[in-house]
Residue frames as qw, qx, qy, qz and C-alpha x, y, z in Angstrom:
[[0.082, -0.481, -0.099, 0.867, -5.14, 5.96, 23.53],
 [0.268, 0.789, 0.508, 0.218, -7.99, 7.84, 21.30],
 [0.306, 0.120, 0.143, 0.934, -6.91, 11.20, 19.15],
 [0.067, 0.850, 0.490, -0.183, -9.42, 13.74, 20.30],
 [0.469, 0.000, 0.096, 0.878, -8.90, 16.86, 18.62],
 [0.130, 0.859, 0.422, -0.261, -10.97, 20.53, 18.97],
 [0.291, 0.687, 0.246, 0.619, -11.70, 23.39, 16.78],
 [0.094, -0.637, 0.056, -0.763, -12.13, 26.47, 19.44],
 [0.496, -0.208, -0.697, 0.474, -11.93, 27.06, 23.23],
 [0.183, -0.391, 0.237, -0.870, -14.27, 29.52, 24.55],
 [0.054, 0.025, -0.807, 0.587, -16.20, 28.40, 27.40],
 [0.318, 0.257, 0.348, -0.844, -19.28, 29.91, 26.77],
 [0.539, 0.234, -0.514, -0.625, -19.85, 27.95, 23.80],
 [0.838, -0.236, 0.454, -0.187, -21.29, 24.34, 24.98],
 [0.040, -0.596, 0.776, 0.201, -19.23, 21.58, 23.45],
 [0.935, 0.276, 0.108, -0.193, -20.55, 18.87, 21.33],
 [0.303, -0.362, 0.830, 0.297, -17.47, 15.98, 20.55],
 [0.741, 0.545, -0.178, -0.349, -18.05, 14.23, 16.94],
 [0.511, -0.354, 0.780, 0.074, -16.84, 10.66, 17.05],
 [0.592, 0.309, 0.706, 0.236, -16.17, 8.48, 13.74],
 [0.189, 0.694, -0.272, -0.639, -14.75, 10.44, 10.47],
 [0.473, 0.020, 0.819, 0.324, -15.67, 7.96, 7.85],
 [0.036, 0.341, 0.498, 0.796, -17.21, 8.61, 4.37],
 [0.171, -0.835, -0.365, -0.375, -20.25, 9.96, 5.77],
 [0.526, -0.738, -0.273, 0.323, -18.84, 11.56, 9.25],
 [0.477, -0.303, 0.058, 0.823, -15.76, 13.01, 8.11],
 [0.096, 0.280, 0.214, 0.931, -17.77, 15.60, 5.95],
 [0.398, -0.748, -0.469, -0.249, -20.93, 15.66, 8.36],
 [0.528, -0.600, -0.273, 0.536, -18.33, 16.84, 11.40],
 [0.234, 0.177, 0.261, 0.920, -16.51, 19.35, 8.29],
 [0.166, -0.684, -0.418, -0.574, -20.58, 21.10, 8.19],
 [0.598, -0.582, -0.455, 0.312, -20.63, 20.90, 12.27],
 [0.579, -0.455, -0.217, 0.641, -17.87, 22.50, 12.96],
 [0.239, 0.398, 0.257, 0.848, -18.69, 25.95, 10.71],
 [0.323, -0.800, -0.450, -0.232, -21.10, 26.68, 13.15],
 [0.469, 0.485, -0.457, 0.579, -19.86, 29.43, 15.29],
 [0.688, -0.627, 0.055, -0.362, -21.85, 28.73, 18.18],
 [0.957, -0.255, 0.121, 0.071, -20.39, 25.43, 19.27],
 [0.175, -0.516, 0.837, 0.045, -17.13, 24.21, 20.17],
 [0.857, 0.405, -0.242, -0.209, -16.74, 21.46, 17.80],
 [0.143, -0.542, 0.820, 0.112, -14.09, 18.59, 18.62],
 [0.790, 0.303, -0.457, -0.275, -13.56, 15.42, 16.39],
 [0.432, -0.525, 0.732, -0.043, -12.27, 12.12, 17.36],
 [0.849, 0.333, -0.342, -0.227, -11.28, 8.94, 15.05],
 [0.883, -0.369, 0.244, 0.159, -9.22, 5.55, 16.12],
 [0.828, 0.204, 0.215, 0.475, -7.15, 6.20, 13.09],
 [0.426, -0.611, -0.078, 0.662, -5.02, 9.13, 13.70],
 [0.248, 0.097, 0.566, 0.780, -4.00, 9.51, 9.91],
 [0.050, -0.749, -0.595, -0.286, -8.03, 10.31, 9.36],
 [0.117, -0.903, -0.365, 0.193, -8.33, 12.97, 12.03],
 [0.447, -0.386, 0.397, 0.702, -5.12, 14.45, 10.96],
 [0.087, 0.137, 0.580, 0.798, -6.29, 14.95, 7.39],
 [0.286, -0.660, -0.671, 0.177, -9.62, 16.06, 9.31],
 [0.440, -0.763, -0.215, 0.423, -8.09, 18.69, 10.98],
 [0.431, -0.180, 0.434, 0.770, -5.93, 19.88, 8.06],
 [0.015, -0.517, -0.625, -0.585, -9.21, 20.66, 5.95],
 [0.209, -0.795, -0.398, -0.408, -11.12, 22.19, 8.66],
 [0.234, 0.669, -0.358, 0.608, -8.45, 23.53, 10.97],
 [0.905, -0.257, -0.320, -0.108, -7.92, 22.22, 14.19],
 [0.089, 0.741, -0.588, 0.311, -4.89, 21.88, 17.23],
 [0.179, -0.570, 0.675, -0.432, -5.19, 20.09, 19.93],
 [0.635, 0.142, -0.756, 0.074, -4.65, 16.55, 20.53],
 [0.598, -0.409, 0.302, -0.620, -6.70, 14.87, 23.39],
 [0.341, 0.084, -0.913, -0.206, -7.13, 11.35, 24.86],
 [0.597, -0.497, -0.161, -0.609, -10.48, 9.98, 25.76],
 [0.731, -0.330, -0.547, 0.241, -9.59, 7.83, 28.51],
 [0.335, -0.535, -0.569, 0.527, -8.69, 11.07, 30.25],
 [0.146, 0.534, 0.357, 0.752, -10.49, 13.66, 29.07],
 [0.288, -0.340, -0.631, 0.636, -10.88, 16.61, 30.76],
 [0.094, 0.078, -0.452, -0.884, -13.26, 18.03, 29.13],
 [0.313, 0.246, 0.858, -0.325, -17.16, 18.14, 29.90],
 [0.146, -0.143, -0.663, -0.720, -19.54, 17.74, 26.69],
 [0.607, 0.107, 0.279, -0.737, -22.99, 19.13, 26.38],
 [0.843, 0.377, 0.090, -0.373, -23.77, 16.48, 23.45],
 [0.451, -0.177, 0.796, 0.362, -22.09, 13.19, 21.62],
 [0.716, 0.483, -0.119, -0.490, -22.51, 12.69, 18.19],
 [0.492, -0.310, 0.768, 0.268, -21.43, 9.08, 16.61],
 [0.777, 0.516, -0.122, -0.340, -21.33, 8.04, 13.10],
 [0.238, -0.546, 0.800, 0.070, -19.44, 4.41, 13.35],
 [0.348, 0.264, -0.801, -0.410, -19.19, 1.26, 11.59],
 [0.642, -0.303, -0.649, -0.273, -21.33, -1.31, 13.78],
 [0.599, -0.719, -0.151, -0.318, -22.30, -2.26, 17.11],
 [0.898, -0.102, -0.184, 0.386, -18.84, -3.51, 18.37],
 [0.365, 0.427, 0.071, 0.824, -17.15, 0.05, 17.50],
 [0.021, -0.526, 0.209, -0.824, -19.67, 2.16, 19.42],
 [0.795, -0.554, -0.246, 0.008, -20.07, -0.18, 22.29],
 [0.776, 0.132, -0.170, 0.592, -16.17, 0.82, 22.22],
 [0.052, 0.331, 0.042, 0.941, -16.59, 4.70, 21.84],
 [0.373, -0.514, -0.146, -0.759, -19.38, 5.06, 23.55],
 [0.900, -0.419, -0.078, -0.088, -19.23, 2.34, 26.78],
 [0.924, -0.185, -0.073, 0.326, -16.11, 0.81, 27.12],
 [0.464, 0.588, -0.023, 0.662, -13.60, 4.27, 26.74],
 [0.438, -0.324, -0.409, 0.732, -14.17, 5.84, 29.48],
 [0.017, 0.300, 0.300, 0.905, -15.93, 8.77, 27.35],
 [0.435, -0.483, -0.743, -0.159, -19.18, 8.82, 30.17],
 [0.459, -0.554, -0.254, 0.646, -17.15, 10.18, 32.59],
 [0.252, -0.106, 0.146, 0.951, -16.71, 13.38, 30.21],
 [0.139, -0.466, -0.532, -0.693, -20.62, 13.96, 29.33],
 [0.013, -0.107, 0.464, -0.879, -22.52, 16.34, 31.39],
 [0.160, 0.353, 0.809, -0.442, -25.56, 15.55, 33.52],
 [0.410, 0.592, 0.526, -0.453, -28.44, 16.18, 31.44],
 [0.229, 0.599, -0.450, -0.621, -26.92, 16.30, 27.82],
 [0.834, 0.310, 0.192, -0.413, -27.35, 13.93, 25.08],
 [0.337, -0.302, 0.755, 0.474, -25.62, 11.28, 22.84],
 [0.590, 0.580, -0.022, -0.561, -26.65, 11.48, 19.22],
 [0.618, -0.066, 0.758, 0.197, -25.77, 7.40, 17.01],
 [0.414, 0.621, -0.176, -0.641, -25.82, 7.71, 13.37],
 [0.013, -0.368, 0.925, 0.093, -24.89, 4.62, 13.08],
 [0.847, -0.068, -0.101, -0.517, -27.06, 1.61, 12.03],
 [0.115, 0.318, -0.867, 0.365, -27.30, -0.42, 14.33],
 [0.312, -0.334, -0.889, 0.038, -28.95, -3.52, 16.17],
 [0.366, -0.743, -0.244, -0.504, -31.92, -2.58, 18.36],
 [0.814, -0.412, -0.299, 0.278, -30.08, -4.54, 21.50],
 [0.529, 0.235, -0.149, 0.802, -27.62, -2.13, 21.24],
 [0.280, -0.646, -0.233, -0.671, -30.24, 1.03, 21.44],
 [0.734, -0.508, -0.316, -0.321, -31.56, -0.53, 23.98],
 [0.691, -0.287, -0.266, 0.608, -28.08, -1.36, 26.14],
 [0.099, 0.278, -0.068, 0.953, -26.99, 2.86, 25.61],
 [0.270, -0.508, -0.399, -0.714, -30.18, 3.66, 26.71],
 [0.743, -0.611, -0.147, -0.230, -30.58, 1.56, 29.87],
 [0.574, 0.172, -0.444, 0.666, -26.57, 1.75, 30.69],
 [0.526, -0.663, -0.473, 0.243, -26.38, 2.95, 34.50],
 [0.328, -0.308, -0.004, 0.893, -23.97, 5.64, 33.99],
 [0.090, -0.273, -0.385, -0.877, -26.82, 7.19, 31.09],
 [0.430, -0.629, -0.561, -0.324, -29.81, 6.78, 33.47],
 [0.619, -0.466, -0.297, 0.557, -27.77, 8.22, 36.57],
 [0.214, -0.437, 0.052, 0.872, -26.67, 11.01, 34.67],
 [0.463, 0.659, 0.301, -0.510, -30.14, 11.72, 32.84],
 [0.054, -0.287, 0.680, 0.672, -28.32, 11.37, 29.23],
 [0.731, 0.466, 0.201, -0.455, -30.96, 11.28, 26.48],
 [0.437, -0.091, 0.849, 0.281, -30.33, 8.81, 23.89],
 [0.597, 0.623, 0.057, -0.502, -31.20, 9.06, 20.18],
 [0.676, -0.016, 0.668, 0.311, -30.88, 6.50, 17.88],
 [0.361, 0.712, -0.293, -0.526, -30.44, 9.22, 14.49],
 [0.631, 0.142, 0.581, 0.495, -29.58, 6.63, 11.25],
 [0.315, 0.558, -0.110, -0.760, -29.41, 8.79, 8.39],
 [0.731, 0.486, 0.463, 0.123, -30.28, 8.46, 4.33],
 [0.424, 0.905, 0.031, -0.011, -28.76, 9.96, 1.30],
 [0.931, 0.148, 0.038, 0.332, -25.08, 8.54, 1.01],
 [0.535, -0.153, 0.082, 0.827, -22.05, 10.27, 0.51],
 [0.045, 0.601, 0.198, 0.773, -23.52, 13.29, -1.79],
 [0.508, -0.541, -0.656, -0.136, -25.59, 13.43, 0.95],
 [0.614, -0.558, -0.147, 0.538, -23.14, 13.80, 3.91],
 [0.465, 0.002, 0.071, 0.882, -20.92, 16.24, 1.84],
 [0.056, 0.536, 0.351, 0.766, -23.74, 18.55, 0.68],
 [0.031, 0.163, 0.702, -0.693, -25.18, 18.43, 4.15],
 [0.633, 0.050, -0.125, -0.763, -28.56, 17.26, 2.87],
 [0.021, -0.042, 0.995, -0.093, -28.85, 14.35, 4.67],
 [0.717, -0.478, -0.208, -0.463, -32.51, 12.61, 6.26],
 [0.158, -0.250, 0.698, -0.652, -32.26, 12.46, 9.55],
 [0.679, -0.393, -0.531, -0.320, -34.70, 9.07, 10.96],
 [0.034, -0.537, 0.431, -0.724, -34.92, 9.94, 14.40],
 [0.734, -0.415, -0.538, -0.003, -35.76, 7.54, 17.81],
 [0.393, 0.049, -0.523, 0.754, -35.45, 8.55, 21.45],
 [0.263, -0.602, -0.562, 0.503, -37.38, 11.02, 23.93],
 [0.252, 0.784, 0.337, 0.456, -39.05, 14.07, 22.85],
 [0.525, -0.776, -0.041, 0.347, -37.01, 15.87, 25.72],
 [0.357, -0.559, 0.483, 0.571, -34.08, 18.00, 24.49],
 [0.693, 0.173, 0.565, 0.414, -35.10, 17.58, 21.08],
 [0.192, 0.973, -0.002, 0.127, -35.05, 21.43, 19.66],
 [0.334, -0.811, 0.378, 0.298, -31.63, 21.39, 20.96],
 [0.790, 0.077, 0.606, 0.054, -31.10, 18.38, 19.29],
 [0.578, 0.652, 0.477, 0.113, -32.29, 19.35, 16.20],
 [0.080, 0.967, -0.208, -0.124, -30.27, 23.05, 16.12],
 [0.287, -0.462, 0.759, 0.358, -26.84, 20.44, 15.74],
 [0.617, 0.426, 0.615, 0.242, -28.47, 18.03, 13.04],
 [0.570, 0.737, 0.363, -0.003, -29.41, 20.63, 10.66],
 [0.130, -0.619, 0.579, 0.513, -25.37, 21.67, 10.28],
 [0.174, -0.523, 0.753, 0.358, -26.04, 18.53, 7.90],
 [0.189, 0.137, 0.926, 0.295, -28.97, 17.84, 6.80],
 [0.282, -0.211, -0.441, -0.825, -32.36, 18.60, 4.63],
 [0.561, -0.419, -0.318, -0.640, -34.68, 16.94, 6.96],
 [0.044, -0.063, 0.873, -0.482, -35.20, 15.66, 10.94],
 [0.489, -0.175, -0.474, -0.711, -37.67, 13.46, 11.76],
 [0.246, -0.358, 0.745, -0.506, -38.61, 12.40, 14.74],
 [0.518, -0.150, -0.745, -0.393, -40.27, 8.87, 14.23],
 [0.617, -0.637, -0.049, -0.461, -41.15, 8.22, 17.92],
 [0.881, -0.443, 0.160, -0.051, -39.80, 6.04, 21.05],
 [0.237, -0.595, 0.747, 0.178, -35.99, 4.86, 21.46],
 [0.489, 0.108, 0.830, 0.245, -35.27, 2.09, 18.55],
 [0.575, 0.734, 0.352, -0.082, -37.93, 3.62, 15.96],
 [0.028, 0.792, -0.418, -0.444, -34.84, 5.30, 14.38],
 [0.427, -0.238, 0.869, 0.078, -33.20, 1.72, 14.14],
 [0.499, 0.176, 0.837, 0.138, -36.16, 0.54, 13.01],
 [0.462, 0.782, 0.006, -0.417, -36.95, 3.18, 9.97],
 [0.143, 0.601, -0.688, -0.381, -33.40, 2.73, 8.65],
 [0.391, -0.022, 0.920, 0.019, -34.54, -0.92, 8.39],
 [0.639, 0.562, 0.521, -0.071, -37.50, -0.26, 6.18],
 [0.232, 0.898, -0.070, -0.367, -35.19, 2.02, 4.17],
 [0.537, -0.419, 0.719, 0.136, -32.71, -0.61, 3.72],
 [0.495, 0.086, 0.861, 0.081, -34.95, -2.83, 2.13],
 [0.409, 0.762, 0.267, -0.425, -36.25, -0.51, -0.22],
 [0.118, 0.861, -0.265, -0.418, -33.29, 0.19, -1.37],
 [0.563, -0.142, 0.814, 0.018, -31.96, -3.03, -1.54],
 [0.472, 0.478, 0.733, -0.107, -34.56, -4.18, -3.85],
 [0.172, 0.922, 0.066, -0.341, -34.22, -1.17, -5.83],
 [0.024, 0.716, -0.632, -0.295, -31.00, -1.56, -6.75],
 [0.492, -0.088, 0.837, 0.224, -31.42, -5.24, -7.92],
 [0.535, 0.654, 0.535, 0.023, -34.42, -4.36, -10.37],
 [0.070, 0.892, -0.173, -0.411, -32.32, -0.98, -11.07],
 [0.290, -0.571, 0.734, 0.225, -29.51, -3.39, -11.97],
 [0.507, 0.232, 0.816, 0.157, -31.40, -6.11, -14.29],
 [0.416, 0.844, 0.294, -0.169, -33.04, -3.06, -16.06],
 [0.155, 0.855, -0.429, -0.246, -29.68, -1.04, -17.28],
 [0.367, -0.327, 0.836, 0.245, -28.13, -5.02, -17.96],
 [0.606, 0.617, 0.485, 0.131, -31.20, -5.96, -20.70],
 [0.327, 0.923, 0.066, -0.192, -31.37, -2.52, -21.94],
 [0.071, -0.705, 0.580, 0.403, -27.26, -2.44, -22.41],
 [0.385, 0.067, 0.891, 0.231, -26.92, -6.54, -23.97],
 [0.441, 0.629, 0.604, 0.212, -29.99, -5.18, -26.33],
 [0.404, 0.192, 0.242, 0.861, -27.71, -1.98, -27.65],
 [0.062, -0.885, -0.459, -0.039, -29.99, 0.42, -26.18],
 [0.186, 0.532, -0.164, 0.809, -28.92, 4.21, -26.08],
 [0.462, -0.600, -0.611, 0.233, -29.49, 4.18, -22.46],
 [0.115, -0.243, -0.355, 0.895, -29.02, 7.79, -22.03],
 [0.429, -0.238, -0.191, -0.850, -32.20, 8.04, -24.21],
 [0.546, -0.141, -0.825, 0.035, -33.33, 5.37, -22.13],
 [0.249, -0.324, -0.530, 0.743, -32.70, 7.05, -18.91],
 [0.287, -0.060, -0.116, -0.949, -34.19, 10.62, -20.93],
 [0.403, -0.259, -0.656, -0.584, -37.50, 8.27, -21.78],
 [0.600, -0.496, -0.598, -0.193, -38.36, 6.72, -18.11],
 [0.465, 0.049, -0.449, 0.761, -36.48, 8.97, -15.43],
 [0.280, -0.048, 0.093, -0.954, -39.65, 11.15, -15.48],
 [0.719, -0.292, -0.377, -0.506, -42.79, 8.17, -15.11],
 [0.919, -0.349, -0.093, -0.158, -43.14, 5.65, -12.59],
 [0.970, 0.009, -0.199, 0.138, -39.49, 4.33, -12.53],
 [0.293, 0.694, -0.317, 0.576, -37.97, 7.36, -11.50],
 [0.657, -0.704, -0.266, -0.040, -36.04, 7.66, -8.32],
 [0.289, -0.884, 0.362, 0.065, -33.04, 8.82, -6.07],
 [0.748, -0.268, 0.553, 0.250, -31.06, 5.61, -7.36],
 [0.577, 0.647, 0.433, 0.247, -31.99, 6.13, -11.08],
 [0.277, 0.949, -0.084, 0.125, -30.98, 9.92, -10.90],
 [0.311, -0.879, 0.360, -0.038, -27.89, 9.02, -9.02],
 [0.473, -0.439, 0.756, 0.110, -26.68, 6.06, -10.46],
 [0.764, 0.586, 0.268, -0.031, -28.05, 5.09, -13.71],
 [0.388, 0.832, -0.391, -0.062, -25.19, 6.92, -15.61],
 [0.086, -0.714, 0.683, -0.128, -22.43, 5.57, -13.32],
 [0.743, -0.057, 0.600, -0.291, -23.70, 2.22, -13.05],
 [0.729, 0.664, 0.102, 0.130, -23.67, 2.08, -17.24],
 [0.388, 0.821, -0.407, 0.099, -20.05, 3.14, -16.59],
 [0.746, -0.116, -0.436, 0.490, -18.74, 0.35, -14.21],
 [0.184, 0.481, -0.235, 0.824, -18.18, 3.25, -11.73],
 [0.644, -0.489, -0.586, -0.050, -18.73, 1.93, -8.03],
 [0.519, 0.112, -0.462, 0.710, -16.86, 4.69, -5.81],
 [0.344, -0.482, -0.103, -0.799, -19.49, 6.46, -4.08],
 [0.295, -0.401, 0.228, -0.837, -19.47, 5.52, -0.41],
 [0.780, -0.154, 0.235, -0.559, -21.82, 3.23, 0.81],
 [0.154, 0.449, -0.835, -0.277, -20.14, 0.06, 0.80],
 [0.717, -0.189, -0.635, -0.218, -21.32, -4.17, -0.06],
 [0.403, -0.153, -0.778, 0.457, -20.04, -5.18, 3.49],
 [0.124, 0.112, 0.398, -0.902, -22.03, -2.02, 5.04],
 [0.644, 0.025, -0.184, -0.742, -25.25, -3.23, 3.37],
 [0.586, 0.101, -0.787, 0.166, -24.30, -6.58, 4.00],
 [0.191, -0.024, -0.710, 0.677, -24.33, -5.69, 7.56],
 [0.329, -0.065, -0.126, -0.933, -27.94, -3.85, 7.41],
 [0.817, -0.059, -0.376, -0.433, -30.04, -6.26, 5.66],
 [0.316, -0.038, -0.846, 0.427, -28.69, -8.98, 8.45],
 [0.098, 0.020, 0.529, -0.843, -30.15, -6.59, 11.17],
 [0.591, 0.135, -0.176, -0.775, -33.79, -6.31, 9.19],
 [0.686, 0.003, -0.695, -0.218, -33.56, -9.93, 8.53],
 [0.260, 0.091, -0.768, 0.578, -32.65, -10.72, 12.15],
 [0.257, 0.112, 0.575, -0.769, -35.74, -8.71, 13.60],
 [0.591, 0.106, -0.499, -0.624, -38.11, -10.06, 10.66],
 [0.534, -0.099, -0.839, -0.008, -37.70, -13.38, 12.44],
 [0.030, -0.262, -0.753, 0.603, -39.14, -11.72, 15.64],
 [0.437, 0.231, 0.002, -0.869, -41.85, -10.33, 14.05],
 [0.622, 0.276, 0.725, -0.103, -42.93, -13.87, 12.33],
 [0.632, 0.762, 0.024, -0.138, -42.82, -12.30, 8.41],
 [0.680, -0.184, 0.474, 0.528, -40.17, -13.23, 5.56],
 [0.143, 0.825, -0.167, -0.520, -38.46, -11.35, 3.70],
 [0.834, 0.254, 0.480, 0.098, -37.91, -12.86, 0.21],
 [0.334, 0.938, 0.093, 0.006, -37.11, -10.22, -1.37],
 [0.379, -0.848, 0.371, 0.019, -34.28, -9.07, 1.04],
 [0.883, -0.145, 0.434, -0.103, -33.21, -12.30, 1.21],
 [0.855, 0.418, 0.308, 0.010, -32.28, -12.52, -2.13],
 [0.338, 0.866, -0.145, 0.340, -30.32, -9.34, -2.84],
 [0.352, -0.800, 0.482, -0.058, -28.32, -9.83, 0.41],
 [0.907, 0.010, 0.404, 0.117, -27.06, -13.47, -1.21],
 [0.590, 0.784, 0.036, 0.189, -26.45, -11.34, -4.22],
 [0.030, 0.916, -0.281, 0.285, -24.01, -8.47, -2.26],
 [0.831, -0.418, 0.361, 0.067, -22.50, -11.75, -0.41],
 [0.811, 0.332, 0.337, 0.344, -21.24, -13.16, -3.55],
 [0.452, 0.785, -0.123, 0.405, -19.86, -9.88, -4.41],
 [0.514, -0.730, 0.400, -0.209, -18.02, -9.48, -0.92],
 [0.867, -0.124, 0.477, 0.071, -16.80, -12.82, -1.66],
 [0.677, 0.649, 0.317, 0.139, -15.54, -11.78, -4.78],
 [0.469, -0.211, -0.192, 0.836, -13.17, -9.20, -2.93],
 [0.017, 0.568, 0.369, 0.735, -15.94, -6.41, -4.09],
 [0.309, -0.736, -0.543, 0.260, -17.20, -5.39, -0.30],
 [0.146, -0.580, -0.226, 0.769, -15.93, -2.09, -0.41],
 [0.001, 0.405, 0.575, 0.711, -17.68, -1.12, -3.92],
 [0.201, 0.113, 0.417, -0.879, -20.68, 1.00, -3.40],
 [0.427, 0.068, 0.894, -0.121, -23.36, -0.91, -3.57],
 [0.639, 0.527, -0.034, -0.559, -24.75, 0.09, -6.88],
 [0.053, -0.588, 0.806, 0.044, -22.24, -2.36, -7.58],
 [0.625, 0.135, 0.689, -0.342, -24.65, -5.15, -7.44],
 [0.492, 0.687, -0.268, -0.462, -24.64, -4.70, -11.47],
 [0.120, 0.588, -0.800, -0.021, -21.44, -6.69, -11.77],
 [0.459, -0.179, 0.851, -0.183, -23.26, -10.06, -11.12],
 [0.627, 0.555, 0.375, -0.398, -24.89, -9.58, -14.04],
 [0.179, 0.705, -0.462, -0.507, -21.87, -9.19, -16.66],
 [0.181, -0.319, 0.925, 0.103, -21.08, -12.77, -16.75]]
């Protein structure tokens, strides 16, 4: 049995369900559901979650998807890998509850094969269901401030409708083109970051071992070339051992696999990648996977 739980019952409002309240979801569904167009219902595997869900943004009734009776204009998911919303989204029973011509929205990064199974599943081509692979960018702050990026794959059908639920929660939608191109943005964003954070990390570990005042440090190069979103957001906290912010090793861990995985079908190597995902192993291995991965610091102390 799956806790489904909704915010408002008027009929006239269409009905978008919001599946997967983890660090980023549970405050992207919190922006959703202020809207007062939409009926807004939540659903999580772990009762405790939607429960403190539902306590913050108010909330009654207690549903289960295997028989929902209840017919959604739009899915939204924001889950942990491809196993999870082959679960929620295939194997539940949740198909039977989405109306002919509406849409499922995946925030989730995830494999292309996956895309590609939602997309060409018989119950989503029978009942016309657009499919958008949606990864997003901008981490926890991100999710809470509702100022996400939105990388966007899938059919340019239905996408103004689309777009009128995203922007409960974020600063930009982009529509990159074709099913998968979502997938594969979050992949080049991955590795940016990736990489980012290791040179972020070797810079603030000289500068500290050679007694630098790194907050004049940060004052001196936060404004030339070396600035970025990681620098303004994690330089400080990163100089404080302070790794609680969301994004975790195992969830980057999982990522840079996927990138690496479709590198090998493309014939190019990633060296780079390569390196930093050995790095965020060793911390996983270390019991450190649920750090946020600025966390990558810590291999440097020793």
């Amino acid at each position: 049995m799956y806790p489904l739980r909704n915010l408002s019952l008027q009929k006239s409002k269409p009905k978008y369900l919001f599946a997967g309240l983890g660090t980023m979801g549970f405050p992207m569904a919190g922006h959703l559901s202020k809207n007062p167009n939409l009926d807004v219902y939540v659903f999580n595997r772990t009762s405790k979650i939607s429960d403190k869900w539902v306590k913050k943004y108010h909330g009654a009734k207690l549903l289960s998807l295997n028989s929902c009776s209840i017919k959604f204009d739009g899915i939204i998911t924001c889950l942990k890998d491809d196993a999870s919303i082959s679960s929620v989204i295939l194997n539940s029973g949740l198909l039977k509850s989405i109306k002919t011509n509406a849409f499922i929205v995946d925030h989730s990064t995830t494999s292309l094969d996956l895309v590609s199974t939602i997309s060409n599943h018989p119950d989503i081509l029978d009942k016309k269901i657009s499919f958008f692979d949606a990864p997003v960018s901008g981490g926890e702050v991100g999710a809470i401030n509702g100022l996400l990026s939105i990388m966007l794959g899938g059919p340019k059908a239905k996408l103004s409708k689309v777009k009128i639920v995203l922007e409960a929660y974020s600063k930009s939608i982009t529509h990159i083109g074709p099913s998968g191109h979502g997938q594969l943005t979050k992949m080049v964003n991955q590795l940016c970051i990736a990489s980012l954070i290791q040179g972020l990390s070797e810079g603030i570990a000289l500068g500290s071992k050679s007694n630098l005042n790194m907050n004049k440090v940060l004052e001196a190069i936060s404004g030339g070339a070396a600035q970025s979103w990681q620098m303004d957001n994690r330089f400080k906290t990163m100089i404080k051992r302070d790794f609680d912010f969301g994004f975790a090793v195992d969830l980057m861990i999982k990522d840079l696999k996927i990138a690496i995985d479709h590198s090998k079908d493309l014939c190019i190597t990633l060296p780079s990648t390569k390196s930093v995902l050995q790095n965020y192993k060793k911390l996983s291995a270390l019991g450190d996977g649920q750090l946020d991965t600025s966390s990558l610091i810590k291999l440097l102390e020793h």
